[in-house]
N, C-alpha and C positions, 0 to 999 in steps of 0.2 A: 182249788182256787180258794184263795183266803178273804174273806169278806169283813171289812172294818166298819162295825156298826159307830164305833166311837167317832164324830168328826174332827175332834184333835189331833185322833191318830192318823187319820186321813189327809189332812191339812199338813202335818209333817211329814208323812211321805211324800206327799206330790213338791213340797218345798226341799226334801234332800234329792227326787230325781232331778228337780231345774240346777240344783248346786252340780252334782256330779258331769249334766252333761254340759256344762259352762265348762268346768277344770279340763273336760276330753278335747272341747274346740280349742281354749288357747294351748295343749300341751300340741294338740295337731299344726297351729298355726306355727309354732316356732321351729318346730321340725320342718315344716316346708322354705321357710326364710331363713334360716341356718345353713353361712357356710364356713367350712372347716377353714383355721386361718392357710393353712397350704394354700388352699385354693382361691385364695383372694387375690393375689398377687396374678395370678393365671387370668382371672377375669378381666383384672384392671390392664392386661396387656392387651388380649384378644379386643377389648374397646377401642383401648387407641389404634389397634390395626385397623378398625373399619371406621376412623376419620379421617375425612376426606384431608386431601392439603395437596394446596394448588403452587407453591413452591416447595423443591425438592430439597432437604437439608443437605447442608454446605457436607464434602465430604473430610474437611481438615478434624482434625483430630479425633478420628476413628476411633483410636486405640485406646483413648481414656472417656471410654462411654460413661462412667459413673460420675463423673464433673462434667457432662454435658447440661447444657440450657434446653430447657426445650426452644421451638425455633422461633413458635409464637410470639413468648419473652424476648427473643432476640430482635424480633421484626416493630416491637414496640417501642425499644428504647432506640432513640436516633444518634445518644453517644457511642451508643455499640457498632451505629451504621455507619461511622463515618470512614472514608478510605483512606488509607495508612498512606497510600502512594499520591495521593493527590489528585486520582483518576476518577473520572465517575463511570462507573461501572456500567454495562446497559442493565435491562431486564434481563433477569434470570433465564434462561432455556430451557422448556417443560419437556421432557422426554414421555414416551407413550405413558410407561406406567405411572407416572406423578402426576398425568393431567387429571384435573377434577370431574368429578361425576357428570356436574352441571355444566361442561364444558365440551365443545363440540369439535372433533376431530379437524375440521376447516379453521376455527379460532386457533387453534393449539400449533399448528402449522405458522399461519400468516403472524403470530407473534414472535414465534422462531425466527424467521425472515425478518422480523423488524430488529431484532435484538442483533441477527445476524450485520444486518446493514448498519446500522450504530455502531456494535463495535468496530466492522472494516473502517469506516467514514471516519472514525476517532483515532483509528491506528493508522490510518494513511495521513492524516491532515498531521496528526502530535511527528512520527517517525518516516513518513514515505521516503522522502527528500534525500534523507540519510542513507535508506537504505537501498533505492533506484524503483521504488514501486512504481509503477507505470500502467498504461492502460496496452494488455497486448490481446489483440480480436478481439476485443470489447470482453477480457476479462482481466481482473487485479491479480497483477504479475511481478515478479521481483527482480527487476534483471540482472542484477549482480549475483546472484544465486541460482539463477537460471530457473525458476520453477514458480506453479501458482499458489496464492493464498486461500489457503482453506480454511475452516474452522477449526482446525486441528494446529495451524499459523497463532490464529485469533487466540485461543484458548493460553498456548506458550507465551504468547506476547502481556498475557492479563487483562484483555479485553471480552472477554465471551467465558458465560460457565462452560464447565466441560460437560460431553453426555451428548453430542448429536452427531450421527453418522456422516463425518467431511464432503463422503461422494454423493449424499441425497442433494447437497446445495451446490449454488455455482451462486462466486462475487463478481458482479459487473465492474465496469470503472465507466462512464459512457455519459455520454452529454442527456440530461433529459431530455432538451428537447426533441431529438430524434426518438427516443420513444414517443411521447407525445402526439408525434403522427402516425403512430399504431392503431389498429381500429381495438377497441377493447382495452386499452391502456388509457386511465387518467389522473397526467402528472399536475400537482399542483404548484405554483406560481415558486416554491421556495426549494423543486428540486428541476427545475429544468437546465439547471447548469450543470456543469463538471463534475459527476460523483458519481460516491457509491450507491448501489443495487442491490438485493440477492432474490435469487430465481429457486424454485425449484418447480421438476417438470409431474405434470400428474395427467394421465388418458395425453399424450401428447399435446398438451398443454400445458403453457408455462404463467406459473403465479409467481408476479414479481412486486415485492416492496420497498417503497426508499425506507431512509431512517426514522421519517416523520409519521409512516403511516403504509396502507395497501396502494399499489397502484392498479391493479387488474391482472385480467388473465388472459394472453395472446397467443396465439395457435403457435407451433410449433414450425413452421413455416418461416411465418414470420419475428419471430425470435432467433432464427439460422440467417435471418435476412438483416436483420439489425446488427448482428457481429459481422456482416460482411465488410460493414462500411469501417471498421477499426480494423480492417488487413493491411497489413505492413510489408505483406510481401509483393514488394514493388521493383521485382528485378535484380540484375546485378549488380554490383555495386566496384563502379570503376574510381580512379584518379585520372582525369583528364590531365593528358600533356598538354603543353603549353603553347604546341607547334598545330593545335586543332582548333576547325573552326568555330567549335561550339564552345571551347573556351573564352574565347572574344565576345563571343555572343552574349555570354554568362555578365562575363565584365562591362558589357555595354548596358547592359540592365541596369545594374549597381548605377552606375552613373546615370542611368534615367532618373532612377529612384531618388539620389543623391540630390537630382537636379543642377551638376555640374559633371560635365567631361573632366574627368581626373584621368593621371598615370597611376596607376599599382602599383606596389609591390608584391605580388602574389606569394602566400606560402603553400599553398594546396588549393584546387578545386576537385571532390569527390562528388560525384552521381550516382543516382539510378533513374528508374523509367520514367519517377516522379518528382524528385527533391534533389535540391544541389545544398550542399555546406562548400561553401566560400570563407578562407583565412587569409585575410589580406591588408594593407597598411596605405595611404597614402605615402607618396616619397619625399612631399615633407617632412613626415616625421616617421620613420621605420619603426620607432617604438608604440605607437600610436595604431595595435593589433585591432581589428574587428572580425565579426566572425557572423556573416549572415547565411540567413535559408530560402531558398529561394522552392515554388513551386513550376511545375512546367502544365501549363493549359493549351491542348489544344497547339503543340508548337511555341507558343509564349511561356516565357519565363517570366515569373514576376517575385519580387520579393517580398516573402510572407513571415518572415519573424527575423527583423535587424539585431542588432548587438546582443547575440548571445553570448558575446563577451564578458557578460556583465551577470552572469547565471553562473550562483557555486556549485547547481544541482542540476546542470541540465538535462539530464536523462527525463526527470520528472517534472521539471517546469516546461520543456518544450512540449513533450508529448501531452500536458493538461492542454494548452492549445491549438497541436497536430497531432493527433492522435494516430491518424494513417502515417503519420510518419517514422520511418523506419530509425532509430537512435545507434543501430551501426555504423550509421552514415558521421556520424560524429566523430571528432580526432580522438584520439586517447588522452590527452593533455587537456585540464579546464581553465582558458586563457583566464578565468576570473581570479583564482590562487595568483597568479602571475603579475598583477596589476600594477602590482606597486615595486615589483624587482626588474622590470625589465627597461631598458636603456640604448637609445640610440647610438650612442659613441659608448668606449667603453677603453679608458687610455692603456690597458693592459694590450689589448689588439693593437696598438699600434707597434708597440715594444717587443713583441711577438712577432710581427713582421718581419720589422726591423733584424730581430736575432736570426731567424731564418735567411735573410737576405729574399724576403721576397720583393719586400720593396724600397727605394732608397728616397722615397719622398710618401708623404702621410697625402699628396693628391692623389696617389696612385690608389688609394681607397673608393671604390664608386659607391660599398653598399657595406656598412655592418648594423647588425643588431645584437644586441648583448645582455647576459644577466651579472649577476655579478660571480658566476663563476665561471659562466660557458659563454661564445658568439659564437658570428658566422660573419665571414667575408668575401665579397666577392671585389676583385681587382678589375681595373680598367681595362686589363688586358685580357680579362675574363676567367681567370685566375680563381678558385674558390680553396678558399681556407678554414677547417675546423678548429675554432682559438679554444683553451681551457687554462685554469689557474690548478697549478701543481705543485703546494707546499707554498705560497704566495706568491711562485714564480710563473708570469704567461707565456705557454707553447703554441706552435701553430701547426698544421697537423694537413697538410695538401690532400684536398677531396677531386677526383675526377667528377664526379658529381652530387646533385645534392641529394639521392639517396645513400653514397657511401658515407657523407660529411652524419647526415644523421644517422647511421646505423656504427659511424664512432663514436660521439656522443654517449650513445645509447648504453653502448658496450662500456664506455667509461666511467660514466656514472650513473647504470641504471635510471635516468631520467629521460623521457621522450623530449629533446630540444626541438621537434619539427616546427614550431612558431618562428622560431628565430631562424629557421633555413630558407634561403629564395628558392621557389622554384623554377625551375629548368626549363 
């Protein structure tokens, strides 16, 4: 051991050990905080992997990830937000894996449902009309297409993001207020009318919410009891002949309703167990179509939605008021297209006659109606004639009756004439 009597010398030693072990700590500290630039870029990913984010990026243009925004930037600027189409969008749809930390499996659900019912409510109210969306067993159904709306519907249409399994949800169409007397269901004041729903079922129970909000959760029971009351299948569905006494029956109602005993014209009455469509004209004016729905109660018929005459969309405007009502029961022809072409006389029909030699006086006409390309006649002597204009000349075309008078027509110009035919 070396012993330093001098204290100068001693006094620099102990002043160069504190210098050396200073230069050891920071050469230790920058080797621990040091990272190779490779690996910078590797951290700064693995970060953003584990924040959170409670909407899921958009998936449009995938492919040029290096000019993407991030979403946050997007979600801030509201020129970016604005829709190209003019639609307001709903809320986004969280799927499992994008839902937030802080977010609980029951939120992430009932938000779905609302976004889900928003979009249905906005796609039926803006296109239903169009397309025959209708309420069928209390669910949103397309009947020109034959099949239901799903979210997989919603998403094609531009209403709903994509990313949720179609068969977890079911879209109602349904009056609130029949929910509303569900025990465990509460609808409030602005959805108890005519709309959209979406359901999904969990422990046989169903959570349903309109577009405003939750409504509750109702057994399974009575959710299978609630689409009872939107069954449409209500028998078979006849054409009442003319020569029946329920026919008369039908037409003595009209005139209750009317509140005059009138003569008809009848061009169809079709039933089933529950509903009649009535296409009929007074005989003042042949041109002067109506087209009423009558319900049966109890024996009583009464009429529950007049001039549907006056509907371009009937499949979807009658059913928002009769829901149980079956829309097969409707003609195939929408007397509202028709309004403005159809004509009590129609002086080609008489000309037509005439050529024919059906008749040698315009008295012997008891009955025509007419468009301006097609009619129908019937003669005093009972007589029925199919008239049609062919190259701007009128023919007339001897019907034994008036299903063969319109099933010429039909065949002649793909057109359903059955308004303008009397029936039998």
């Amino acid at each position: 051991m070396i012993i330093l009597k001098n204290k100068k010398w001693r006094y620099a030693c102990v002043l160069i050990g504190i210098l050396l072990f200073l230069c050891s700590a920071c050469a230790f500290g920058e080797g621990e905080n040091s990272i190779p630039p490779e690996n910078q870029n590797e951290q700064s990913d693995q970060q953003d992997q584990n924040d959170p984010t409670e909407i899921p990026p958009s998936n449009e243009n995938t492919d040029n990830s290096d000019t993407q925004e991030d979403p946050s930037s997007v979600e801030a600027d509201p020129e970016i937000n604005k829709p190209t189409t003019g639609k307001v969008e709903p809320e986004k749809t969280q799927t499992i894996d994008a839902k937030p930390f802080w977010q609980s499996e029951a939120t992430r659900i009932t938000n779905n449902l609302i976004s889900i019912a928003s979009a249905a409510q906005k796609d039926y109210k803006e296109n239903g009309a169009k397309k025959g969306w209708m309420s069928k067993n209390g669910l949103l159904y397309n009947y020109y297409e034959e099949k239901y709306i799903t979210t997989d519907t919603l998403v094609a249409d531009g209403y709903l993001e994509e990313g949720l399994n179609s068969s977890d949800y079911k879209i109602l169409l349904i009056n609130g207020s029949d929910l509303a007397e569900i025990e465990g269901a509460s609808v409030p004041a602005d959805s108890t009318d005519f709309g959209v729903f979406a359901a999904i079922k969990q422990s046989n129970k169903y959570l349903i919410t309109s577009p405003s909000g939750k409504i509750g959760t109702i057994s399974e029971e009575s959710f299978n009891n609630l689409l009872v009351k939107y069954n449409q299948s209500n028998g078979r569905i006849v054409r009442l002949s003319s020569a029946s006494a329920e026919y008369e029956r039908i037409l003595n109602y009209i005139s209750l309703f009317e509140g005059r005993f009138d003569a008809y014209y009848v061009r169809e009455i079709r039933m089933d167990n529950k509903h009649a469509v009535v296409v009929f004209s007074n005989r003042a004016n042949t041109a002067n179509i109506k087209e009423y729905i009558l319900e049966n109660e109890n024996n009583f018929w009464e009429v529950v939605y007049p001039n549907a005459q006056t509907d371009y969309y009937p499949v979807t405007t009658i059913n928002r008021y009769i829901p149980s009502f079956n829309v097969d029961l409707l003609p195939s022809y929408t007397l509202a297209s028709w309004r403005e072409s159809i004509y009590r006389e129609q002086g080609g029909v008489e000309a037509a006659l005439f050529s024919a030699k059906a008749i040698s006086s315009a008295t012997e006409i008891a009955y025509q109606c007419a468009t301006g390309a097609c009619a129908y006649a019937v003669l005093t002597n009972g007589n029925r004639y199919a008239c049609y204009s062919e190259d701007g000349i009128w023919k007339a075309k001897y019907a034994a009756s008036d299903y063969e008078a319109r099933n010429f027509l039909l065949s002649k110009t793909g057109i359903d004439y059955g308004f303008l035919i009397l029936d039998d």
